[in-house]
Residue frames as a rotation matrix with the C-alpha (Angstrom) as fourth column:
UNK 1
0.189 0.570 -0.799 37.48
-0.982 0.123 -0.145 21.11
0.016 0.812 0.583 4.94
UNK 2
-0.611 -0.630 -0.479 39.42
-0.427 0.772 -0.472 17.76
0.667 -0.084 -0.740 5.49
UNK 3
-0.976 -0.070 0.207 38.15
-0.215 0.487 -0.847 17.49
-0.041 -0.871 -0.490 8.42
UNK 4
0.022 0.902 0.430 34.30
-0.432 0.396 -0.810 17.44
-0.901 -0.169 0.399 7.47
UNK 5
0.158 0.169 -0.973 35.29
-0.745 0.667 -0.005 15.14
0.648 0.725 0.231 4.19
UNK 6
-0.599 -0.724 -0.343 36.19
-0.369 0.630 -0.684 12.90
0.711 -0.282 -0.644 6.77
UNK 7
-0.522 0.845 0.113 33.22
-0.208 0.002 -0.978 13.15
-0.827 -0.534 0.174 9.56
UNK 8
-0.064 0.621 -0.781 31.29
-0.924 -0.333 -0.189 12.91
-0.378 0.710 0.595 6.06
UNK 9
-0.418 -0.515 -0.748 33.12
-0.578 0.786 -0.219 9.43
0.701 0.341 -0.626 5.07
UNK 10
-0.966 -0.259 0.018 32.29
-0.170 0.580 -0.797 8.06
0.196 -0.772 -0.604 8.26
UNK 11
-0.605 0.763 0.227 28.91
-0.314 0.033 -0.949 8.37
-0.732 -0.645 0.219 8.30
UNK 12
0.222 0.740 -0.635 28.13
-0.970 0.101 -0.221 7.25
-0.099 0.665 0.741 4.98
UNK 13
-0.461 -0.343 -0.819 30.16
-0.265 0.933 -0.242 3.99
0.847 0.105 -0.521 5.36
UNK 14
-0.912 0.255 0.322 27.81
-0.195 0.420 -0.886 3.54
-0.362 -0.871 -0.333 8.76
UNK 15
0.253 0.959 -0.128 24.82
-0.646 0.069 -0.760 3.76
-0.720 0.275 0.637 6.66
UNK 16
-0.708 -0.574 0.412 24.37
-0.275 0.761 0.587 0.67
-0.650 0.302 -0.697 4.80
UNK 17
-0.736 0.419 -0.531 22.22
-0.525 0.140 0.839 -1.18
0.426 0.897 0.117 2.42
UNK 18
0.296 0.868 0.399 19.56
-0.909 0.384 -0.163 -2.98
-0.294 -0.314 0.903 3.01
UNK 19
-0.722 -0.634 0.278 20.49
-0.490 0.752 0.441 -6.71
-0.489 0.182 -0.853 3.34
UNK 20
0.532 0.787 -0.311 17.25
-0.812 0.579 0.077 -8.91
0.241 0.212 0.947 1.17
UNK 21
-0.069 0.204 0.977 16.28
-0.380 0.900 -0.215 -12.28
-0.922 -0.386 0.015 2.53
UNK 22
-0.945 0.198 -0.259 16.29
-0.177 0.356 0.918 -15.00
0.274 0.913 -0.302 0.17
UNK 23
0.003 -0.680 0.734 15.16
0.960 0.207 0.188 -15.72
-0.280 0.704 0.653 -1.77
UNK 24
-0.896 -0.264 -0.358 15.54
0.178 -0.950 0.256 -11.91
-0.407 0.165 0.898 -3.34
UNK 25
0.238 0.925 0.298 12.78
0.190 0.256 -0.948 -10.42
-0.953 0.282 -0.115 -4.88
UNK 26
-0.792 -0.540 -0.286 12.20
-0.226 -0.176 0.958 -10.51
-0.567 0.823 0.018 -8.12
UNK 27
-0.663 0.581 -0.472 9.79
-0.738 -0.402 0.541 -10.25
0.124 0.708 0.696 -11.02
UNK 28
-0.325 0.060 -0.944 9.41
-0.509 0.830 0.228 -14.19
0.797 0.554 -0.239 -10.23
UNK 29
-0.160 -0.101 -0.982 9.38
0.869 0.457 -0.188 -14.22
0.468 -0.884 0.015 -6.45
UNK 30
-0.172 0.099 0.980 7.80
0.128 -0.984 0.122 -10.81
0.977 0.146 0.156 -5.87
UNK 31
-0.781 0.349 -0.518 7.60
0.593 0.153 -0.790 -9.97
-0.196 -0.925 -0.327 -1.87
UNK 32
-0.627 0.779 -0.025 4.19
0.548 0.464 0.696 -9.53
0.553 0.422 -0.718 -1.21
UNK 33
-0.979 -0.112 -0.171 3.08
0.199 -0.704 -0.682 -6.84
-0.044 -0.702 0.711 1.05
UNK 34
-0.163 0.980 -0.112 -0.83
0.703 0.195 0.684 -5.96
0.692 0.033 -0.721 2.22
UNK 35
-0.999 0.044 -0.012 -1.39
-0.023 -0.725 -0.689 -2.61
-0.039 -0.688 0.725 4.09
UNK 36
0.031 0.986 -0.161 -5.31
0.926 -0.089 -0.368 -1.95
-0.377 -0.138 -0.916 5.78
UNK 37
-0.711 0.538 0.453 -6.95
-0.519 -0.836 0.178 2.14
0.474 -0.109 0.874 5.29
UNK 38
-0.350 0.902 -0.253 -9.45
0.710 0.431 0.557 2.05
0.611 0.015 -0.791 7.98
UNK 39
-0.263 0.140 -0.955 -8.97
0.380 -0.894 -0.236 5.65
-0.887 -0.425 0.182 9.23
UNK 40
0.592 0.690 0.416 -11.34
0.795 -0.417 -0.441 8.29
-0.130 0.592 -0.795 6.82
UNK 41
0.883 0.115 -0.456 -9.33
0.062 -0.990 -0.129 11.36
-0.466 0.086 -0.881 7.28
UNK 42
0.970 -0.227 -0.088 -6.68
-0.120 -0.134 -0.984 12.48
0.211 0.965 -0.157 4.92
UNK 43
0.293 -0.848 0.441 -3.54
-0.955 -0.283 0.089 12.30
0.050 -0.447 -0.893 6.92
UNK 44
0.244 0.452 0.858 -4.43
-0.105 0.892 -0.440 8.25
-0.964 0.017 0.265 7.53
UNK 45
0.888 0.442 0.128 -5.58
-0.036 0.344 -0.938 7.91
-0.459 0.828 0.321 3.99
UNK 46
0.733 -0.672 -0.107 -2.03
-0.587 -0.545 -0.598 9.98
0.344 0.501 -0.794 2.44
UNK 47
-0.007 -0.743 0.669 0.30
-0.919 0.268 0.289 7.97
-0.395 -0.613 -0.685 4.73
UNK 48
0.413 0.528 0.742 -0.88
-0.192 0.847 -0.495 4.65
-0.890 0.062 0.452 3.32
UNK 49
0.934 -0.003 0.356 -0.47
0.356 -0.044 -0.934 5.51
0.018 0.999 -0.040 -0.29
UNK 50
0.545 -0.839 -0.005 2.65
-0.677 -0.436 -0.593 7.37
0.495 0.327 -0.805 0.07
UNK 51
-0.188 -0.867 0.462 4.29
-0.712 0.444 0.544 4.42
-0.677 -0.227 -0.701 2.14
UNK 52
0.808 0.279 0.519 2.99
0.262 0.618 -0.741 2.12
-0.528 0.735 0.426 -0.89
UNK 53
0.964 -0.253 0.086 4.50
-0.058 -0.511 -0.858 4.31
0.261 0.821 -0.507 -3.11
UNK 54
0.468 -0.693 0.548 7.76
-0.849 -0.180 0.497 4.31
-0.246 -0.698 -0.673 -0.72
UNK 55
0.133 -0.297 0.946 7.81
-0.439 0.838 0.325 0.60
-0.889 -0.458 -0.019 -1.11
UNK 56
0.669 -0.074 0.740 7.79
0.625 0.595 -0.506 0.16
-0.403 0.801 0.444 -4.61
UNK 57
0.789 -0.543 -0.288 10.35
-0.609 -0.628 -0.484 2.75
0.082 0.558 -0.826 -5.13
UNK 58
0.288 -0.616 0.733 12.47
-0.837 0.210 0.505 0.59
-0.465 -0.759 -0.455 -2.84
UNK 59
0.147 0.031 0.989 11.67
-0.073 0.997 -0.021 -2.77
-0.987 -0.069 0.148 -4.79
UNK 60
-0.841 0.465 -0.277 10.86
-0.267 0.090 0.960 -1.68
0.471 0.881 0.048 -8.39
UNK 61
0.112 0.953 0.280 7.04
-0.825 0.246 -0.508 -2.34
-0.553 -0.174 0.815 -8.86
UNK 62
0.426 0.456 -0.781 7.69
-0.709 0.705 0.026 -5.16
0.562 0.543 0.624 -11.01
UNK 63
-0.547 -0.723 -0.422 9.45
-0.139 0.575 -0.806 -6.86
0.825 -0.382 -0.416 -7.69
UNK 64
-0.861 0.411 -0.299 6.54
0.463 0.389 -0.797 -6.76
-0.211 -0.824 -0.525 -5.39
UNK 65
-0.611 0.784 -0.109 2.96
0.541 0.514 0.666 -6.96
0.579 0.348 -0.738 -5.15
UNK 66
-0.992 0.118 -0.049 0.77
-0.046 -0.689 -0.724 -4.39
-0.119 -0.716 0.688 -3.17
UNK 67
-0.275 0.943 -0.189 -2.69
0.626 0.324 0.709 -4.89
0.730 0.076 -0.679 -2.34
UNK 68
-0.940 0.057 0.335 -4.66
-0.274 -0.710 -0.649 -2.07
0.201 -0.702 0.683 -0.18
UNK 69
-0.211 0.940 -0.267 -7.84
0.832 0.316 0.455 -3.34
0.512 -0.126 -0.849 1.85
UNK 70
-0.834 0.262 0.485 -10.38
-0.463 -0.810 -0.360 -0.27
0.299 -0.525 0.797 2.53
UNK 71
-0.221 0.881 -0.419 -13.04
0.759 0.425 0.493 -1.05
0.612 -0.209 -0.763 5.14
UNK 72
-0.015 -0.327 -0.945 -14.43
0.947 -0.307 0.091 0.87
-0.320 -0.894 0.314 7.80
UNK 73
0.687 0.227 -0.690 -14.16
0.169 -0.974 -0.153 4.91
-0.707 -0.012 -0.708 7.31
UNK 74
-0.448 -0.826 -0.341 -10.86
-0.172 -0.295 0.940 3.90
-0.877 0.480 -0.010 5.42
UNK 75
0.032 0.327 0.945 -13.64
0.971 0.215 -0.107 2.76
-0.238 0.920 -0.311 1.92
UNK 76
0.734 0.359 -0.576 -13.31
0.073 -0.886 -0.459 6.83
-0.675 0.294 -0.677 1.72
UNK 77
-0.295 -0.861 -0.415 -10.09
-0.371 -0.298 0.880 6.13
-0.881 0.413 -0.231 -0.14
UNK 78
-0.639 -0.068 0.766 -12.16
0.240 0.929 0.283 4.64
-0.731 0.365 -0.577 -2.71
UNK 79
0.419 0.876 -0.238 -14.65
0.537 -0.451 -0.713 7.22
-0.732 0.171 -0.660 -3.73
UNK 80
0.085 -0.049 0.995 -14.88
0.910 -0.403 -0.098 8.83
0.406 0.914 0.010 -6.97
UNK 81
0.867 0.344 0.359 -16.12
0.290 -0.936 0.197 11.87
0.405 -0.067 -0.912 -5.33
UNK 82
0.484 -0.772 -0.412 -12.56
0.467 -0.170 0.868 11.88
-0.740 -0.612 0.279 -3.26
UNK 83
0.942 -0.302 -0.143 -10.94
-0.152 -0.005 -0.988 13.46
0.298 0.953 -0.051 -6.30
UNK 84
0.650 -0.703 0.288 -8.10
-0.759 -0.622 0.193 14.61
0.043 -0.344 -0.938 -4.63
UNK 85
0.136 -0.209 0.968 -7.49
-0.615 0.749 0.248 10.90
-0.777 -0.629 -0.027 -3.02
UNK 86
0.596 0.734 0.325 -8.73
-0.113 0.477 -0.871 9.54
-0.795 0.483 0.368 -6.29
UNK 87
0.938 -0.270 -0.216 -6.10
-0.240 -0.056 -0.969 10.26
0.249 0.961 -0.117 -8.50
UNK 88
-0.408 -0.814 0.413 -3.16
-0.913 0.369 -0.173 8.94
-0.011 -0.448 -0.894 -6.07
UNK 89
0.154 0.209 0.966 -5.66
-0.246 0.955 -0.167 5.56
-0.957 -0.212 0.198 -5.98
UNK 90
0.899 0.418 -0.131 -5.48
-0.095 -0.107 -0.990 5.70
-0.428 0.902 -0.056 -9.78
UNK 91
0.549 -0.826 -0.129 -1.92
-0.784 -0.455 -0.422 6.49
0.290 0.333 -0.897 -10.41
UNK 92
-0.312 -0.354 0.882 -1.07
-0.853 0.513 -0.096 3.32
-0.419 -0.782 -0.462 -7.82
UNK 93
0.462 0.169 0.871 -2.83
-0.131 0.984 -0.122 1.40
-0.877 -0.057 0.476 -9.94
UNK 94
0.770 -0.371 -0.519 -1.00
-0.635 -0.361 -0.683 1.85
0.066 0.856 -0.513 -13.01
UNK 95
-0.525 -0.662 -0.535 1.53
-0.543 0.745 -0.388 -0.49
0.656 0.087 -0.750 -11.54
UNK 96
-0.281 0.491 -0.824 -0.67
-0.185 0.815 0.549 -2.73
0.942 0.307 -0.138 -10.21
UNK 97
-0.954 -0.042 0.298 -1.46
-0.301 0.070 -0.951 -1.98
0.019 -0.997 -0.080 -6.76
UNK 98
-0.638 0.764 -0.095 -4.61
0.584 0.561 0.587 -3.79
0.502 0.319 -0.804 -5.90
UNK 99
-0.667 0.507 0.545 -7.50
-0.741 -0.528 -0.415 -1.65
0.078 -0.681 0.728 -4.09
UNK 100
-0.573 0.702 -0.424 -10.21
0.369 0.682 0.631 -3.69
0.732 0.205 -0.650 -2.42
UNK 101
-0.610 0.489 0.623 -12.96
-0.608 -0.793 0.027 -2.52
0.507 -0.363 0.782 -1.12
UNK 102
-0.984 0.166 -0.067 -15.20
0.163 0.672 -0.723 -4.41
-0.075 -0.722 -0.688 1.81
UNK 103
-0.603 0.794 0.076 -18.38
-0.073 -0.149 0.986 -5.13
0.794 0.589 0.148 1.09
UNK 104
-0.128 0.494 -0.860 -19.98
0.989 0.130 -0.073 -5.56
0.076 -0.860 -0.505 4.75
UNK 105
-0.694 -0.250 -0.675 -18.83
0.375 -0.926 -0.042 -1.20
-0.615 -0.283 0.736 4.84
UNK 106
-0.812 0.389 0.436 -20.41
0.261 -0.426 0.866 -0.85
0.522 0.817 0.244 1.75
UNK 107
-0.254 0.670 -0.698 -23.74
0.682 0.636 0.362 -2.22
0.686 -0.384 -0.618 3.05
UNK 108
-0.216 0.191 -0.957 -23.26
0.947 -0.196 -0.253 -0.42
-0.236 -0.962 -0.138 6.03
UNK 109
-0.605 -0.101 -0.790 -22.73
0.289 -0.952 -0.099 3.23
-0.742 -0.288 0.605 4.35
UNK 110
0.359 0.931 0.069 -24.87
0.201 -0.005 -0.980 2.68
-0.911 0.366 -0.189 2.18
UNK 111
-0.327 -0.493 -0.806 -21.93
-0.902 -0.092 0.422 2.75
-0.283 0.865 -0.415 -1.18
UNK 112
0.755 0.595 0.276 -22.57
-0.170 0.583 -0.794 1.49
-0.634 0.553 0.541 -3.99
UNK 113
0.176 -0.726 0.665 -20.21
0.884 0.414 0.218 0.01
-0.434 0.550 0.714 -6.76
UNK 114
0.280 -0.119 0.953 -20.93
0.941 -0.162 -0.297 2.65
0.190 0.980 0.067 -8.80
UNK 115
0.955 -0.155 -0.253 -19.35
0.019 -0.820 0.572 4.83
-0.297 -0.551 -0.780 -5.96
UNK 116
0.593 -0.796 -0.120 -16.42
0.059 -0.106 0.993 3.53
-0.803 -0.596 -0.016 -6.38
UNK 117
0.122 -0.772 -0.624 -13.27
-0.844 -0.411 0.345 4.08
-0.523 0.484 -0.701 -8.42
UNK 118
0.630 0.040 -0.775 -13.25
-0.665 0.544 -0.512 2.00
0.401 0.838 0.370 -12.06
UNK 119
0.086 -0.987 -0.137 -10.94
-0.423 0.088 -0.902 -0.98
0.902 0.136 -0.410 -11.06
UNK 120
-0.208 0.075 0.975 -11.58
-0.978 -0.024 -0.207 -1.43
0.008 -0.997 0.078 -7.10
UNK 121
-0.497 0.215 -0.841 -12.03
0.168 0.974 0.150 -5.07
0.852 -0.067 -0.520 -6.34
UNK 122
0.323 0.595 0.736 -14.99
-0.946 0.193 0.260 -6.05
0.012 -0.780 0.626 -3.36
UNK 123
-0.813 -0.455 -0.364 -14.78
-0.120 0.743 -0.659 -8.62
0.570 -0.492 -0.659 -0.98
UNK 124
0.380 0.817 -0.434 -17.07
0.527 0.195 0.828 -9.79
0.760 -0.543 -0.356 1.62
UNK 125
0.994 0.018 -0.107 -15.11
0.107 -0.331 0.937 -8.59
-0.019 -0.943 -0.331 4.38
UNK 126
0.524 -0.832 0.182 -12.05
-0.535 -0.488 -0.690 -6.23
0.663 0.264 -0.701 4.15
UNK 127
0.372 -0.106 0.922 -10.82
-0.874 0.295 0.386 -7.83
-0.313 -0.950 0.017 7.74
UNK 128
0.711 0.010 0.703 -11.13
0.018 0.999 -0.032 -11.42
-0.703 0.035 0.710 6.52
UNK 129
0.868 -0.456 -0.196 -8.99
-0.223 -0.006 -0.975 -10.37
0.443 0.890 -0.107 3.38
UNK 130
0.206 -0.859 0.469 -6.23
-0.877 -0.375 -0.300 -9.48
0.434 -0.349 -0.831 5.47
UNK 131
0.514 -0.021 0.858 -6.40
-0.538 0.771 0.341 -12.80
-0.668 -0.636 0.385 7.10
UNK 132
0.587 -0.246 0.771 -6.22
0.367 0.930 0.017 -15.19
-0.721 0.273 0.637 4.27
UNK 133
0.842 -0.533 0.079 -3.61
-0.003 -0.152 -0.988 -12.91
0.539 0.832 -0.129 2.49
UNK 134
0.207 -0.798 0.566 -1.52
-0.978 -0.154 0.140 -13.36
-0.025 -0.582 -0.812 5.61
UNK 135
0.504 0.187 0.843 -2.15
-0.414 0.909 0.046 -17.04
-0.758 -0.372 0.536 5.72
UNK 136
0.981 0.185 -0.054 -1.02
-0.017 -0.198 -0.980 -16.51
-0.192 0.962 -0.191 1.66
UNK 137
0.503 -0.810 0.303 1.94
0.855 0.416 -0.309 -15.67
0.124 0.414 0.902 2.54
UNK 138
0.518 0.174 0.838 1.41
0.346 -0.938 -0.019 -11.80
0.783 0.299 -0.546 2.35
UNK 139
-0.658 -0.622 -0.425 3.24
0.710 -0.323 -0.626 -9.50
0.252 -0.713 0.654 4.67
UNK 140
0.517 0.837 0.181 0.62
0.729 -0.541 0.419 -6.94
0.449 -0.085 -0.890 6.74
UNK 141
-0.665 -0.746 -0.006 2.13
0.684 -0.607 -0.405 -3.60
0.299 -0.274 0.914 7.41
UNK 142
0.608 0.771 -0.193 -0.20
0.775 -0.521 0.359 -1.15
0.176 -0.367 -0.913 9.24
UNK 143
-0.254 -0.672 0.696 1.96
0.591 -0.677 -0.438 2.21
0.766 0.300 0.569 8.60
């Protein structure tokens, strides 16, 4: 018994904390984080949201900013009709994750606003978002 409180000791004093960069975040200096969805199929879609969700457990949500651009097959995470999907996009926004949705996809699949989930910001072009929210400052993570 000693002997695995001890093998037990050691390995939790190798696992450390996470060091934060300054400045830290904080309510004032939130770190800023931008993830694409441009895969349609639910594995894709679930991974996205649940490393969102990951990341604001990590930060607090009132310590960072999340913004999701759907373009591409990934605007299915936007659909009312998704229920399933629909109520994890819902539930994300409650603390303020942004959804945006790419108008060029729309266009293309023929969606309309009133496809999409109450709340969704549009853009011209999901792509271009991702640019000038890196240029912003944002951080792009592609899970």
């Amino acid at each position: 018994m000693k002997k695995l409180l001890w093998i037990l000791a050691i390995v939790v004093s190798l696992v450390g904390d996470t060091e934060f960069a300054e400045p830290k975040p904080s309510i004032d200096n939130p770190r800023k984080i931008v993830f694409p969805i441009t895969h349609g199929d639910d594995e894709s879609i679930n991974h996205v949201l649940s490393s969102a969700n990951n990341v604001m457990k990590f930060y607090g949500p009132e310590n960072v900013r999340i913004a999701i651009i759907c373009y591409s097959k990934g605007i299915r995470t936007l659909l009312k009709k998704e229920k399933k999907i629909a109520v994890r996009v819902r539930s994300l926004m409650t603390y303020d994750v942004e959804f945006v949705a790419c108008a060029n996809t729309m266009r293309t699949l023929g969606i309309k606003k009133s496809d999409l989930i109450d709340g969704v910001e549009i853009v011209t072009a999901g792509i271009v978002e991702l640019v000038e929210r890196s240029l912003k400052g944002w951080i792009y993570i592609r899970p």
